[in-house]
Each structure stands twice: as structure tokens, then as C-alpha cells.
C-alpha positions as CSV (number, residue, x, y, z in Angstrom):
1,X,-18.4,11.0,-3.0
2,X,-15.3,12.4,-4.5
3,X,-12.1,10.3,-2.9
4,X,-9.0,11.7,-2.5
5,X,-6.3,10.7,-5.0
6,X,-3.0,12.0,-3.9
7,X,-1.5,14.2,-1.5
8,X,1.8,15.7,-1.3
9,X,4.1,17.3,1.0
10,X,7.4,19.5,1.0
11,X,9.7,20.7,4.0
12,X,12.2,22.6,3.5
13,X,14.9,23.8,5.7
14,X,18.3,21.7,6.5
15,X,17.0,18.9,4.1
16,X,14.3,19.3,1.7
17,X,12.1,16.3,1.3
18,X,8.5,16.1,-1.0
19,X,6.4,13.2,0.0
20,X,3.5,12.3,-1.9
21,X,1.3,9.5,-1.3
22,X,-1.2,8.0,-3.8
23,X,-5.0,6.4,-3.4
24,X,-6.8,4.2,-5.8
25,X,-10.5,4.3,-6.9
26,X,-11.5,2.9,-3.7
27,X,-9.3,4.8,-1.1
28,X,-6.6,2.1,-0.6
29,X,-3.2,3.3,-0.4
30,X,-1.7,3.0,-3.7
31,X,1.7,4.2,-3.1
32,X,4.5,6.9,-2.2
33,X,7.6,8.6,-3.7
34,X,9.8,10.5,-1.5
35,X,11.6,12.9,-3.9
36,X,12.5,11.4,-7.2
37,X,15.0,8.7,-6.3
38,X,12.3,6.7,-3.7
39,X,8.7,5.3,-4.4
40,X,6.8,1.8,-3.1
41,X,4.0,0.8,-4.6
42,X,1.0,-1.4,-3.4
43,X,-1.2,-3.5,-5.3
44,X,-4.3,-5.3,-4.4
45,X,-6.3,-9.1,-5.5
46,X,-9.7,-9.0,-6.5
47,X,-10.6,-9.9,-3.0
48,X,-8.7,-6.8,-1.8
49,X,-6.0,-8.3,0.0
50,X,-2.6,-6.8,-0.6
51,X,-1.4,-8.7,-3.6
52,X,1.9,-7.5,-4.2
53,X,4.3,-4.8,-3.3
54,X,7.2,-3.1,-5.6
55,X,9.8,0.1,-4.6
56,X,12.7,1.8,-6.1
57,X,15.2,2.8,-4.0
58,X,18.9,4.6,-5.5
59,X,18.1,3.3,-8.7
60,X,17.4,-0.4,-7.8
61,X,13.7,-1.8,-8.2
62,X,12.2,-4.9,-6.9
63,X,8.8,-6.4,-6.2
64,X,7.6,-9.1,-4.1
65,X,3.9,-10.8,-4.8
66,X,1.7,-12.2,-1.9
67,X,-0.4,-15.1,-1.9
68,X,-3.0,-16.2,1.0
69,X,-4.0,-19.7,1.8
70,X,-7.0,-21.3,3.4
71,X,-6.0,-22.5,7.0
72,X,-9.5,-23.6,7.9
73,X,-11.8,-25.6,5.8
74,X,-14.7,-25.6,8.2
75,X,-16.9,-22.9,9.2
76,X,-15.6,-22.0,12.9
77,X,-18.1,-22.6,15.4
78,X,-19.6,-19.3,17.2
79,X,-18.5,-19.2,21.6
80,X,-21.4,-18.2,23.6
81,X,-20.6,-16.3,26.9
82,X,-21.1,-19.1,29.0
């Protein structure tokens, strides 16, 4: 199955704008760039949680990284109807 890998978009009128949004291998959003000046992109763990995230905005970049901790370290117990 062939996934998709990126689709764009342009309006034009008052403002013109072209959006394009990216996929990875698996169909996970990847990223987006509005235009030239404006992109976010998303990056995933090995578990494929959203690992970290990083944008450009005016000419500034940043990123931010997530990590996910264990809040239970038992299995949870299954509730029956009753």
C-alpha cells in the first residue's frame, strides 16, 4: 500500500498562503510549512509516542523533547459489569 507522503495547498486571493503537510513511512504526521518563513516538525520514539517537536517561526527555531513515565507498576485489574 502506497502511503501518502506530502500534500500541499495554495489560496490565493487577498493573502496567498501554501500549506504543505508531510507523512513519514508509517502515515504519522511528520510536519508542515506554511509558506517559507513557518514549519513545525514532529518526531516520534521507538514506541511511537511523540518524542519531540521543533518549528521555525520569523526566523527563530526552537525544539522541545518529550519524555513519558510509568505511573503504574502493576497490571490494572479488569471491572466486570456487575
Amino acid at each position: 500500500m502506497q502511503r501518502v507522503k506530502q500534500i500541499s495547498e495554495s489560496h490565493s486571493g487577498m493573502l496567498s498562503a501554501s500549506l504543505s503537510r508531510s507523512y513519514d513511512t508509517i502515515g504519522r504526521a511528520s510536519g508542515l510549512a506554511l509558506g517559507s518563513g513557518y514549519s513545525v516538525s514532529y518526531g516520534y520514539g521507538s514506541d511511537g509516542r511523540l518524542s519531540g517537536l521543533s518549528w521555525k517561526a520569523a526566523g527563530v527555531q526552537d525544539s522541545v523533547n518529550y519524555g513519558y513515565k510509568v505511573l503504574v507498576s502493576k497490571p490494572l485489574k479488569q471491572l466486570n459489569g456487575s
